[in-house]
PyMOL Python script that loads the backbone (N, CA, C, O; Angstrom):
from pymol import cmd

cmd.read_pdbstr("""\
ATOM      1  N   UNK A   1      86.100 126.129  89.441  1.00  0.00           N
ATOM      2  CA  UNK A   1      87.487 126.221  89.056  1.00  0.00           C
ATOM      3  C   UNK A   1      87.909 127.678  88.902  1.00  0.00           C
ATOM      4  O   UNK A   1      89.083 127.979  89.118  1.00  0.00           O
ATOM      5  N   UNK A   2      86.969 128.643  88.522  1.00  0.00           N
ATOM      6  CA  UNK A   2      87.531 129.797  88.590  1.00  0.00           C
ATOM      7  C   UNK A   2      87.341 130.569  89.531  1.00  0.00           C
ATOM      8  O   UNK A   2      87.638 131.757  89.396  1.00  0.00           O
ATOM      9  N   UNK A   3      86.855 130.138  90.595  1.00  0.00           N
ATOM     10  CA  UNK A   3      87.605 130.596  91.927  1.00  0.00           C
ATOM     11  C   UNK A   3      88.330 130.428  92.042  1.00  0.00           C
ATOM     12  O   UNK A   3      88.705 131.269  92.859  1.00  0.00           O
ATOM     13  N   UNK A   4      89.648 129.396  91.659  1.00  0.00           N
ATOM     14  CA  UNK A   4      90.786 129.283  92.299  1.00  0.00           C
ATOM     15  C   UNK A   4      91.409 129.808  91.175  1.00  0.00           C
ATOM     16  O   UNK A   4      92.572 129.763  91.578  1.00  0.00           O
ATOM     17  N   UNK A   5      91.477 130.281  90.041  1.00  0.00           N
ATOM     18  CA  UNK A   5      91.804 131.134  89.553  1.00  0.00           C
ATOM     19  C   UNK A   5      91.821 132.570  89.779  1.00  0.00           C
ATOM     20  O   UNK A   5      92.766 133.236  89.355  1.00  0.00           O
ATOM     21  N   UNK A   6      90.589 133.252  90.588  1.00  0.00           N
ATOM     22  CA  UNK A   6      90.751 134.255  90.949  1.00  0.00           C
ATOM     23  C   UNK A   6      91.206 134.124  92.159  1.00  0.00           C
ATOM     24  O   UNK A   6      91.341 135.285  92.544  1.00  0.00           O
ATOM     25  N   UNK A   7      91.551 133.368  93.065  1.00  0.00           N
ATOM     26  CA  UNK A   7      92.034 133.788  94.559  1.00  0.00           C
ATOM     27  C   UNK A   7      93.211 132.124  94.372  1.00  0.00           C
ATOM     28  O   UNK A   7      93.010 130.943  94.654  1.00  0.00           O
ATOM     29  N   UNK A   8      94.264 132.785  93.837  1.00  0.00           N
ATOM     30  CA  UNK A   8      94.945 131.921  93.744  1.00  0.00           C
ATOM     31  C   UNK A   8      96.584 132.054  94.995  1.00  0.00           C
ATOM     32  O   UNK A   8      97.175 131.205  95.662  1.00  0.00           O
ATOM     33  N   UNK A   9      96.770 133.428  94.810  1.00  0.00           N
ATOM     34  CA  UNK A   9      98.096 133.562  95.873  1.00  0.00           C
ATOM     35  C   UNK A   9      97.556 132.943  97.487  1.00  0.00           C
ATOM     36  O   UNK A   9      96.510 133.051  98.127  1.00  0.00           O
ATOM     37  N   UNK A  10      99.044 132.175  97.746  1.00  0.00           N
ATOM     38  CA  UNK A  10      98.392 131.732  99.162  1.00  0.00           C
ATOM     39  C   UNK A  10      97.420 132.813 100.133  1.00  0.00           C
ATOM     40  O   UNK A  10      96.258 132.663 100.513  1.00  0.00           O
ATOM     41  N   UNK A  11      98.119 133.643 100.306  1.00  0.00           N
ATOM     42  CA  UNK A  11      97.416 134.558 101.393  1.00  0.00           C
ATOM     43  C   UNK A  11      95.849 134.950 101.101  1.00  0.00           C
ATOM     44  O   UNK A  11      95.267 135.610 101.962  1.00  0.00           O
ATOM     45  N   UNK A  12      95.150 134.560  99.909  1.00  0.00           N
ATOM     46  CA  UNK A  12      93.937 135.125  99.763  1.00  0.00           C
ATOM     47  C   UNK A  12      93.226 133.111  99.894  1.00  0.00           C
ATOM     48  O   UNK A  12      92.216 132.756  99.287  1.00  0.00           O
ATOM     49  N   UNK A  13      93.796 132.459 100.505  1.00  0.00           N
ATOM     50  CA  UNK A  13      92.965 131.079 101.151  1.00  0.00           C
ATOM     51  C   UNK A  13      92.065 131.346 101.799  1.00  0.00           C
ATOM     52  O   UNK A  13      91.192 130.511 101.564  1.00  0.00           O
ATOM     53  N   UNK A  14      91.852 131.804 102.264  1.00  0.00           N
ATOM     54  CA  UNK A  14      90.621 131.977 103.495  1.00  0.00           C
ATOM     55  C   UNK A  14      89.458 132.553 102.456  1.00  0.00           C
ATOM     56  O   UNK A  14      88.381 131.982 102.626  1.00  0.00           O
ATOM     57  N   UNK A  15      89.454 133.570 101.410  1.00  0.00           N
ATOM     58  CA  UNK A  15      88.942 134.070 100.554  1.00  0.00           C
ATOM     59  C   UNK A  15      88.482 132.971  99.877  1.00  0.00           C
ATOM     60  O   UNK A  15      87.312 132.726 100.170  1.00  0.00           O
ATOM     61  N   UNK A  16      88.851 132.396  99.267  1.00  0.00           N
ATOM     62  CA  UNK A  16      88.987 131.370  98.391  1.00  0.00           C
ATOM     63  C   UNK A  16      87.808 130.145  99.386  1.00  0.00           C
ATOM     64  O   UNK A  16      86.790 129.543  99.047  1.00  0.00           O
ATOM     65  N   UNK A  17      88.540 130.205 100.611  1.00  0.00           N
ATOM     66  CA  UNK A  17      87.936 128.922 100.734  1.00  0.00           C
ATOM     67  C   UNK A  17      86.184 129.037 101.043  1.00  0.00           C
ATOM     68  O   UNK A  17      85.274 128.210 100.995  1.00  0.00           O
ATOM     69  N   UNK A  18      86.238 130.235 101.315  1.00  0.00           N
ATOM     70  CA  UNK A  18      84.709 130.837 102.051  1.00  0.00           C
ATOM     71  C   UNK A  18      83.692 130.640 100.240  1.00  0.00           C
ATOM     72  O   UNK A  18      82.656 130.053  99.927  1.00  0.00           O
ATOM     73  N   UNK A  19      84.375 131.209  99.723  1.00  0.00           N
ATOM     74  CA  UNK A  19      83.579 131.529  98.181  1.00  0.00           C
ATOM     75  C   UNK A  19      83.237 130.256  97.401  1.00  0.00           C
ATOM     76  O   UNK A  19      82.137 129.974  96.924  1.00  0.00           O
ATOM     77  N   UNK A  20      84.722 129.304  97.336  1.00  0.00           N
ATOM     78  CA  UNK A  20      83.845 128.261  97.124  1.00  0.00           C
ATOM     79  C   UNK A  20      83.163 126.896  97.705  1.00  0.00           C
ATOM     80  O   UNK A  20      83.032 125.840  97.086  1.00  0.00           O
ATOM     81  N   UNK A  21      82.794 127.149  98.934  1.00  0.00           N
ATOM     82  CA  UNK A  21      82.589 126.478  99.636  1.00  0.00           C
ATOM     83  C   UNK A  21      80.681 127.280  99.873  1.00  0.00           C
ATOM     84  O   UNK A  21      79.803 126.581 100.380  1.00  0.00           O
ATOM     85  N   UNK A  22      80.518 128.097  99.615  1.00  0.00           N
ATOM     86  CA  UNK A  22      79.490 128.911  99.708  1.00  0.00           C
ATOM     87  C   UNK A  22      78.815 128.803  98.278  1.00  0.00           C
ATOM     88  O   UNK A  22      77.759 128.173  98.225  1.00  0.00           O
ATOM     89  N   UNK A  23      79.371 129.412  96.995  1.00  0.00           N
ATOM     90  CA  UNK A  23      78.907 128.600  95.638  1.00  0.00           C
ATOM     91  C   UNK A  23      78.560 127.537  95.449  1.00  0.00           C
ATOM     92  O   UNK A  23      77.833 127.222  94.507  1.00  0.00           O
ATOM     93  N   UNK A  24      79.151 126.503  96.587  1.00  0.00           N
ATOM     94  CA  UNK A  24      79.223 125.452  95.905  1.00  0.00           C
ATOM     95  C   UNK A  24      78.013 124.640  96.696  1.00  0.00           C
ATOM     96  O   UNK A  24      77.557 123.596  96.230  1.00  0.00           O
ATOM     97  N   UNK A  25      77.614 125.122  97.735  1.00  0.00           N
ATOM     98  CA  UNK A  25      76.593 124.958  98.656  1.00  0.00           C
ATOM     99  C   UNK A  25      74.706 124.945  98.291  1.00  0.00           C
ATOM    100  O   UNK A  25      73.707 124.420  98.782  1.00  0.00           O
ATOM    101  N   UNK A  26      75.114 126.096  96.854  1.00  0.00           N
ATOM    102  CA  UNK A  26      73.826 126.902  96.043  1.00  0.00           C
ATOM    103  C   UNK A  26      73.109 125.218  95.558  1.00  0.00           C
ATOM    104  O   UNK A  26      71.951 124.920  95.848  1.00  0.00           O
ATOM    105  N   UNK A  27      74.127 124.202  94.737  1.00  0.00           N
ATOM    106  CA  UNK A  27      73.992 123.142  94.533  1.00  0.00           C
ATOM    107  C   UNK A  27      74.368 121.995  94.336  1.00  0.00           C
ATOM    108  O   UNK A  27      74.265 121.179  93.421  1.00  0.00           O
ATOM    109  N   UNK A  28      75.150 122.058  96.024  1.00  0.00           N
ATOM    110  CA  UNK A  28      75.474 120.704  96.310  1.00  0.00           C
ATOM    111  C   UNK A  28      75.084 120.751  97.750  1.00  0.00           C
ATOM    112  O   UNK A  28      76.213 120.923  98.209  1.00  0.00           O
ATOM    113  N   UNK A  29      74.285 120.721  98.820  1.00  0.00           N
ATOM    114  CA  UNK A  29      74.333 120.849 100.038  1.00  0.00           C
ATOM    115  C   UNK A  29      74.706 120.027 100.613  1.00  0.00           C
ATOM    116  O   UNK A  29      74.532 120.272 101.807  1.00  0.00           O
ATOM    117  N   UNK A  30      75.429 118.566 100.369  1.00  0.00           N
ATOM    118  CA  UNK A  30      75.916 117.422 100.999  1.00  0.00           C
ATOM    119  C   UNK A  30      77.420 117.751 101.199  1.00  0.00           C
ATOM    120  O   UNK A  30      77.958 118.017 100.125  1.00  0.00           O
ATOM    121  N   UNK A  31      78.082 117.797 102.054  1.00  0.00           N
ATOM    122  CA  UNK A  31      79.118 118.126 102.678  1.00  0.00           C
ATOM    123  C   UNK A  31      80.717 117.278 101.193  1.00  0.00           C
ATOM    124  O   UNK A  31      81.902 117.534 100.979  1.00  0.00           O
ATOM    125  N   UNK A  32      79.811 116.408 100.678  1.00  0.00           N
ATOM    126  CA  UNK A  32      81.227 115.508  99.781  1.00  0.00           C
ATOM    127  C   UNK A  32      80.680 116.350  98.696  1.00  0.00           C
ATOM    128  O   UNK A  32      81.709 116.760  98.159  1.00  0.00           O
ATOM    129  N   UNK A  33      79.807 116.792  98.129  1.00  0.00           N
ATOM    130  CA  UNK A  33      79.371 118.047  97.314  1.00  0.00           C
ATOM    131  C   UNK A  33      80.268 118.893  96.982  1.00  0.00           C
ATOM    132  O   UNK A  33      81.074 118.866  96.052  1.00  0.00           O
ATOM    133  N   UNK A  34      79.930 120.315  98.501  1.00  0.00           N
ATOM    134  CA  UNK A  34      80.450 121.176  98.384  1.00  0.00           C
ATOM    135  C   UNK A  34      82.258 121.148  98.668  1.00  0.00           C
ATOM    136  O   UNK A  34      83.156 121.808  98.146  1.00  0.00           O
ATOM    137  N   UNK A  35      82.275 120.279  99.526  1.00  0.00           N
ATOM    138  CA  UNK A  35      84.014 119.948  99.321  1.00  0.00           C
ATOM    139  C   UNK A  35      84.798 119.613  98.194  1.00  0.00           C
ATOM    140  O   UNK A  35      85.999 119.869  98.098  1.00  0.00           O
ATOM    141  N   UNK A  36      83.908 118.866  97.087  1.00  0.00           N
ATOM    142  CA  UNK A  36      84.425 119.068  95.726  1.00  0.00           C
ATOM    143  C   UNK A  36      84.403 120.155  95.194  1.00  0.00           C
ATOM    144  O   UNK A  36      85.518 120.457  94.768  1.00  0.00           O
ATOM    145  N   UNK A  37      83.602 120.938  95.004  1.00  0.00           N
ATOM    146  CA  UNK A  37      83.830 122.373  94.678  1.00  0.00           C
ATOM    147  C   UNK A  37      84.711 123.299  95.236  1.00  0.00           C
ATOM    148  O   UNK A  37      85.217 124.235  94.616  1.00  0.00           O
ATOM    149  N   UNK A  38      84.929 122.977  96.650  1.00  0.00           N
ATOM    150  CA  UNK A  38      86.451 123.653  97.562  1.00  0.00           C
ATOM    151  C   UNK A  38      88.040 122.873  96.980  1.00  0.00           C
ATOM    152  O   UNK A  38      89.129 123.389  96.728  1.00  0.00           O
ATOM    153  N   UNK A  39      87.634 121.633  96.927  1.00  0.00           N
ATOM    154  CA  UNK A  39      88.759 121.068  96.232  1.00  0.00           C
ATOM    155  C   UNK A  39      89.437 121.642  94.976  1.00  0.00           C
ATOM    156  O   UNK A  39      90.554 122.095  94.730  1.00  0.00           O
ATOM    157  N   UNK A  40      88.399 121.455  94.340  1.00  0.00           N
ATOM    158  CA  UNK A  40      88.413 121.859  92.593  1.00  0.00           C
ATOM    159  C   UNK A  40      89.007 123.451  92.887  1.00  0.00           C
ATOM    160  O   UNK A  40      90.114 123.583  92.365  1.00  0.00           O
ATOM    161  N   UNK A  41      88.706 124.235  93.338  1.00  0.00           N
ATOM    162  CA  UNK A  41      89.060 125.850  93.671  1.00  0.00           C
ATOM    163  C   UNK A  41      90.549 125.602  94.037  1.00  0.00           C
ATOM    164  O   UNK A  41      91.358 125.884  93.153  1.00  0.00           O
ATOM    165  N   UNK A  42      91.047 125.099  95.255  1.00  0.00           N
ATOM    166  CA  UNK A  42      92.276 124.822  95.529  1.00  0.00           C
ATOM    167  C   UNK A  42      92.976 124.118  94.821  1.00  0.00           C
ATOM    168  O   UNK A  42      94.156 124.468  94.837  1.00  0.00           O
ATOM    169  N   UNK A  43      92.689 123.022  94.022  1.00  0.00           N
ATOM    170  CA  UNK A  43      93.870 122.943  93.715  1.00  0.00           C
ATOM    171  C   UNK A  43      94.082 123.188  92.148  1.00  0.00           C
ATOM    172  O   UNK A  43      94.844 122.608  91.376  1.00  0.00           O
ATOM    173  N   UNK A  44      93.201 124.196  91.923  1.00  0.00           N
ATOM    174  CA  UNK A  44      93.291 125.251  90.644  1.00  0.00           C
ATOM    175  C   UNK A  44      94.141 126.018  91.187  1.00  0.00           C
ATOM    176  O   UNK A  44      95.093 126.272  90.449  1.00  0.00           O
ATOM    177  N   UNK A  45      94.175 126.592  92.422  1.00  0.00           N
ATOM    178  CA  UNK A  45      94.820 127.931  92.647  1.00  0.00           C
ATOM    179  C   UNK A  45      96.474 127.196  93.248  1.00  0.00           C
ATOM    180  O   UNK A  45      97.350 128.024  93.497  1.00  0.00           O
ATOM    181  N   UNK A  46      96.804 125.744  93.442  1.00  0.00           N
ATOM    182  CA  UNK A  46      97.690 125.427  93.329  1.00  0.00           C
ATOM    183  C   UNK A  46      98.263 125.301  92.009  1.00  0.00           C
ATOM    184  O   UNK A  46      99.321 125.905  91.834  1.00  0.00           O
ATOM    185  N   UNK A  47      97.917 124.825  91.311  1.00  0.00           N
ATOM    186  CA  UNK A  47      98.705 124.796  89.689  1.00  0.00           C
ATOM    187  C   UNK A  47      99.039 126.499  89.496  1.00  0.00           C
ATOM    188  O   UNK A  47     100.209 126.866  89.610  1.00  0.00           O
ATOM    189  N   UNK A  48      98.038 127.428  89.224  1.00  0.00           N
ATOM    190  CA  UNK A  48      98.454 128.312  89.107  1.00  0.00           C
ATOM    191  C   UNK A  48      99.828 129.131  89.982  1.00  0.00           C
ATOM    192  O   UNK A  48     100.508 130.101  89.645  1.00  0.00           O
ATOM    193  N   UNK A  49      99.862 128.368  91.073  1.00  0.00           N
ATOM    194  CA  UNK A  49     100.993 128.818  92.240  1.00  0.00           C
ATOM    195  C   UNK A  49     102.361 127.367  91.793  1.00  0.00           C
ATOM    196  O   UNK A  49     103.035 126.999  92.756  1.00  0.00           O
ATOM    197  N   UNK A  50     102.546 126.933  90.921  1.00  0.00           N
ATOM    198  CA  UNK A  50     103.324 125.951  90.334  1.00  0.00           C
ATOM    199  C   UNK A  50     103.862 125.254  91.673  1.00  0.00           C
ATOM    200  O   UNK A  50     105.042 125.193  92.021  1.00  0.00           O
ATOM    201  N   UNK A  51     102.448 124.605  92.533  1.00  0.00           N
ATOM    202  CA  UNK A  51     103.349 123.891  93.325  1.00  0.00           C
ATOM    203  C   UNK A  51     103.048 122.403  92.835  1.00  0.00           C
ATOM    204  O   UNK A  51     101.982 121.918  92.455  1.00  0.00           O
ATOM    205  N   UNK A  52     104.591 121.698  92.988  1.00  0.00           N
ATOM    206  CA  UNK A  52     104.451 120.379  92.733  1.00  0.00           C
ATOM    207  C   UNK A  52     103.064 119.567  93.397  1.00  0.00           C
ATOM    208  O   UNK A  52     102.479 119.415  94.470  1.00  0.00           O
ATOM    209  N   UNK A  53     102.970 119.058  91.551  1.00  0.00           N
ATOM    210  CA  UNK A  53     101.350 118.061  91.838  1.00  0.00           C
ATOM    211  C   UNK A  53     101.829 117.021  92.982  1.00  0.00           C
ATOM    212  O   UNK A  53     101.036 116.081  92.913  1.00  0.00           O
ATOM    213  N   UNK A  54     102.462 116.855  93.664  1.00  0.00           N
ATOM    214  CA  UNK A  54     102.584 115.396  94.235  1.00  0.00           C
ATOM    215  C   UNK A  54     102.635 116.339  95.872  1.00  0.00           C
ATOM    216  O   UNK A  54     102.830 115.460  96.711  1.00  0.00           O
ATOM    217  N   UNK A  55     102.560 117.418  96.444  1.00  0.00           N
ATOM    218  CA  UNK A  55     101.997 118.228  97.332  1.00  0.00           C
ATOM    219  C   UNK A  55     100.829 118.325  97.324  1.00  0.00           C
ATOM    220  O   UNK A  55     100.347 118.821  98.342  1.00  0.00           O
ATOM    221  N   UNK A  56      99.919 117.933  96.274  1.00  0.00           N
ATOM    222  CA  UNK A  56      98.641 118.697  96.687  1.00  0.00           C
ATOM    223  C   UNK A  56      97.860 118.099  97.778  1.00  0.00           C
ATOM    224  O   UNK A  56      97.519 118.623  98.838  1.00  0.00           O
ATOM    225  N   UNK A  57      97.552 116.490  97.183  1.00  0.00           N
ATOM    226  CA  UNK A  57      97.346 115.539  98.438  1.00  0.00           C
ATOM    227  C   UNK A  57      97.290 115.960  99.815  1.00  0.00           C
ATOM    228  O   UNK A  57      96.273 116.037 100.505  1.00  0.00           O
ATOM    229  N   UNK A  58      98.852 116.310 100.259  1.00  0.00           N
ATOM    230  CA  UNK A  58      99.313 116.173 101.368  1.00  0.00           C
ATOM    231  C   UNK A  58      98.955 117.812 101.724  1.00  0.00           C
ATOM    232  O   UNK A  58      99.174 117.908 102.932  1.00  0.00           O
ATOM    233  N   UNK A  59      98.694 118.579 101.425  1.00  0.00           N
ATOM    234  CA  UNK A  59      98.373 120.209 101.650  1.00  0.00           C
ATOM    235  C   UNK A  59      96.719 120.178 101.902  1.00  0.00           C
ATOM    236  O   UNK A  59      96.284 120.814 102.863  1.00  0.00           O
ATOM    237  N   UNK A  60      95.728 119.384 100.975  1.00  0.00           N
ATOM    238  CA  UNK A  60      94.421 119.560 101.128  1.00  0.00           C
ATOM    239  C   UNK A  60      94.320 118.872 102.838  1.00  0.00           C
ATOM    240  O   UNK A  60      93.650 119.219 103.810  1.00  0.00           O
ATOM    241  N   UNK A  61      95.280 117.811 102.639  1.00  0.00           N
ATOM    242  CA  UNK A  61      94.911 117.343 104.253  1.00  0.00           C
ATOM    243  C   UNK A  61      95.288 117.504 105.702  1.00  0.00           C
ATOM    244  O   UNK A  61      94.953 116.918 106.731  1.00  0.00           O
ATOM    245  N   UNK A  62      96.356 118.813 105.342  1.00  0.00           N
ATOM    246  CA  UNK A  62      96.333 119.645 106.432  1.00  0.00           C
ATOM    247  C   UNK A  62      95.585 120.624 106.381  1.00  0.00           C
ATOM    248  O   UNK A  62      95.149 120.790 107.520  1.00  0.00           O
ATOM    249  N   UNK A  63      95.234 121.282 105.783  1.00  0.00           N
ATOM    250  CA  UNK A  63      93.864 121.886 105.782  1.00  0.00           C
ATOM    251  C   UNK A  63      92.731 121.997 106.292  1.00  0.00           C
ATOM    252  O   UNK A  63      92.154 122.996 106.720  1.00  0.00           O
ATOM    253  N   UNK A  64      92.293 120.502 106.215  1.00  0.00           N
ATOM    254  CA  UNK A  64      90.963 120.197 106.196  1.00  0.00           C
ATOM    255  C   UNK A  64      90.879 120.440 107.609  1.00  0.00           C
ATOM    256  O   UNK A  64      89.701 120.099 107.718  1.00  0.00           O
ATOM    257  N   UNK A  65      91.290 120.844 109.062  1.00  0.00           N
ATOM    258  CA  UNK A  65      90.917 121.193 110.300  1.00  0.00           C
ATOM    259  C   UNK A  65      90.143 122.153 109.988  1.00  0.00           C
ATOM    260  O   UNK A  65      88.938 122.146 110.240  1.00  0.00           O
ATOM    261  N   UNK A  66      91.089 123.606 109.080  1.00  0.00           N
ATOM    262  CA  UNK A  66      90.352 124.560 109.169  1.00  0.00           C
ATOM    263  C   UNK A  66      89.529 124.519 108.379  1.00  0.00           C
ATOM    264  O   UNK A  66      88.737 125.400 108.713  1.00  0.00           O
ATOM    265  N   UNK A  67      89.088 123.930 107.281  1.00  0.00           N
ATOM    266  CA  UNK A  67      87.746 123.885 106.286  1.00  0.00           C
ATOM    267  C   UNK A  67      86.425 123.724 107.661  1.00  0.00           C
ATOM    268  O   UNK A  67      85.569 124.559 107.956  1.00  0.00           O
ATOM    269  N   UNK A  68      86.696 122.217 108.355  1.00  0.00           N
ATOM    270  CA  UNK A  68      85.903 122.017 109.114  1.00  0.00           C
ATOM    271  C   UNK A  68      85.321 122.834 110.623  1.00  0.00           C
ATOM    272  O   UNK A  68      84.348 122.726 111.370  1.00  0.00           O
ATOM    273  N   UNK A  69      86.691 123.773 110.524  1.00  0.00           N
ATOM    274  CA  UNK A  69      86.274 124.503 111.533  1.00  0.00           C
ATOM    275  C   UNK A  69      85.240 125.829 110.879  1.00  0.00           C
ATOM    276  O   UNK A  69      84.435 126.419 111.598  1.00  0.00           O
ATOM    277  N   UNK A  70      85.379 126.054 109.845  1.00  0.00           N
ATOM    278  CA  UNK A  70      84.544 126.777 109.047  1.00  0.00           C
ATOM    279  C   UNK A  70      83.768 126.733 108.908  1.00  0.00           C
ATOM    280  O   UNK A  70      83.113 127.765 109.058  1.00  0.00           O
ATOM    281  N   UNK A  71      82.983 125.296 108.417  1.00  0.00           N
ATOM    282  CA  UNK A  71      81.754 124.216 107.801  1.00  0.00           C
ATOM    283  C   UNK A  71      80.805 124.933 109.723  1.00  0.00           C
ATOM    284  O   UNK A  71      79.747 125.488 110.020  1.00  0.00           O
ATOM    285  N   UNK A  72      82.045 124.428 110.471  1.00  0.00           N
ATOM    286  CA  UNK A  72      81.311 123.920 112.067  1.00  0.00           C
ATOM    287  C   UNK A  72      80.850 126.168 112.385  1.00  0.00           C
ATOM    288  O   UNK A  72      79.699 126.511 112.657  1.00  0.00           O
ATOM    289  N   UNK A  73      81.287 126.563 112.333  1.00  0.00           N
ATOM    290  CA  UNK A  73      81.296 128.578 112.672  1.00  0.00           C
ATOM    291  C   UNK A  73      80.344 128.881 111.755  1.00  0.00           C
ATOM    292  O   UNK A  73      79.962 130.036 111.945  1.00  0.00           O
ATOM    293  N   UNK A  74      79.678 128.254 110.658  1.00  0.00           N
ATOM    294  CA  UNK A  74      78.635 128.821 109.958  1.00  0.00           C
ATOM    295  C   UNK A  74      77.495 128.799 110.777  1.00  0.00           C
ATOM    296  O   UNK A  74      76.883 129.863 110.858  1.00  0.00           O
ATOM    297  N   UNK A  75      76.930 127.522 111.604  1.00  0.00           N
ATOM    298  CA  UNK A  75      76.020 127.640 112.566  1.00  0.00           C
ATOM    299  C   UNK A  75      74.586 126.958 111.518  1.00  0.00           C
ATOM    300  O   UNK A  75      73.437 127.089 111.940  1.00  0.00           O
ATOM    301  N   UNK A  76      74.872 126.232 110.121  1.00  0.00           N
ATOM    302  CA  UNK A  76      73.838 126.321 109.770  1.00  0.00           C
ATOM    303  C   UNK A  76      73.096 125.145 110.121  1.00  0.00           C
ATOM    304  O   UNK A  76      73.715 124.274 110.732  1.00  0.00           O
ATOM    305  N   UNK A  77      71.700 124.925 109.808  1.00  0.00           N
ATOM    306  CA  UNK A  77      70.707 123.667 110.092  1.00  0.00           C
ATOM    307  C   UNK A  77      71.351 122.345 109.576  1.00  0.00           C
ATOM    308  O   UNK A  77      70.911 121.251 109.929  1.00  0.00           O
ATOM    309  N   UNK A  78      72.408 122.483 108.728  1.00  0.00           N
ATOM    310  CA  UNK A  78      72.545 121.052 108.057  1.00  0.00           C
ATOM    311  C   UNK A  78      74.035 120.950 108.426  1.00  0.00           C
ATOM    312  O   UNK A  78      74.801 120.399 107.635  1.00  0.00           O
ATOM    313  N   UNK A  79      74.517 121.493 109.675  1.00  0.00           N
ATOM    314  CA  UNK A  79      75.639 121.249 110.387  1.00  0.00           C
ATOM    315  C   UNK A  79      75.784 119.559 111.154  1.00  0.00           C
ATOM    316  O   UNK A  79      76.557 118.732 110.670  1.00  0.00           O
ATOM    317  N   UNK A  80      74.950 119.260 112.340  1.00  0.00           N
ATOM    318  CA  UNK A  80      75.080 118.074 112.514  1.00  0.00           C
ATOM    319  C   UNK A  80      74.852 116.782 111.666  1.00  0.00           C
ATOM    320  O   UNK A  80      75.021 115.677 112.183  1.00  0.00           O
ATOM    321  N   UNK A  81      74.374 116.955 110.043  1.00  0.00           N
ATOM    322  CA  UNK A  81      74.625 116.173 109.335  1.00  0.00           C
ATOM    323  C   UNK A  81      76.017 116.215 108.400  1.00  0.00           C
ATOM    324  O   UNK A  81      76.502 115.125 108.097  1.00  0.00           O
ATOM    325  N   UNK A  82      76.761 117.595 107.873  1.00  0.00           N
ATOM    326  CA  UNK A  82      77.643 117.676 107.246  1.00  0.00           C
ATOM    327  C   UNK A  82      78.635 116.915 108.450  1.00  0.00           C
ATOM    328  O   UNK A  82      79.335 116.010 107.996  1.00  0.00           O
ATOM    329  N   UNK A  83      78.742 117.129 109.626  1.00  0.00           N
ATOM    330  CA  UNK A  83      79.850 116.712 110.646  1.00  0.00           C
ATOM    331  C   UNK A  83      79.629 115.074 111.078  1.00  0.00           C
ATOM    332  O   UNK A  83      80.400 114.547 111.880  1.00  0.00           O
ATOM    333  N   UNK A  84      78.792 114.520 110.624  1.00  0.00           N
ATOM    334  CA  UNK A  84      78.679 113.048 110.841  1.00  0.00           C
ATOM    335  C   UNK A  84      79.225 112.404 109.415  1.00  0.00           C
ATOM    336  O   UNK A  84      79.815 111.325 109.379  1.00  0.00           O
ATOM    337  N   UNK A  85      78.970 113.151 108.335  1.00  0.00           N
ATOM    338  CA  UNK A  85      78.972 112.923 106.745  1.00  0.00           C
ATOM    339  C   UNK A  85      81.119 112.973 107.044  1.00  0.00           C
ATOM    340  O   UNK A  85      81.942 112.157 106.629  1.00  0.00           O
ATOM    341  N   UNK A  86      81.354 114.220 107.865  1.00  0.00           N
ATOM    342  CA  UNK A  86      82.912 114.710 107.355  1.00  0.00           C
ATOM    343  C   UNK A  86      83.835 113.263 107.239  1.00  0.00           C
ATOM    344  O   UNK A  86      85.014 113.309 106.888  1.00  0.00           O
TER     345      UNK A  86
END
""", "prot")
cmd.dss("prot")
cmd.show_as("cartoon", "prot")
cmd.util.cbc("prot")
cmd.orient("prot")
């Protein structure tokens, strides 16, 4: 959660999403894991950006291309299981 406190203005997303998606990896390596920990970051750094709660839903799930295109550019060993898991 306090990642998305510290990288809360839109433009530092990509920041945000790398950090906790990478923290959150230390101990959760299952793809519904570390996406809770990316979740939890975002939509901390949405409240702090006072956007209406009834957006958030609909914002995490345009998103999620580029999360996954992220997950997929890391290149790591537990890629073809996070992408069957997505």
């Amino acid at each position: 959660m306090s990642i998305g406190l510290r990288y809360s203005h839109p433009s530092e997303f990509e920041k945000l999403m790398h950090v906790s998606i990478e923290i959150s990896r230390m101990t959760h390596t299952h793809v519904w894991g570390f996406m809770g920990g990316f979740t939890s970051a975002l939509f901390t750094s949405y409240a702090i950006q006072q956007k209406p709660l009834q957006t958030w839903s609909r914002c995490l799930i345009e998103i999620l291309p580029t999360v996954q295109n992220y997950i997929k550019n890391q290149q790591r060993p537990d890629l073809a299981q996070n992408m069957r898991s997505w």
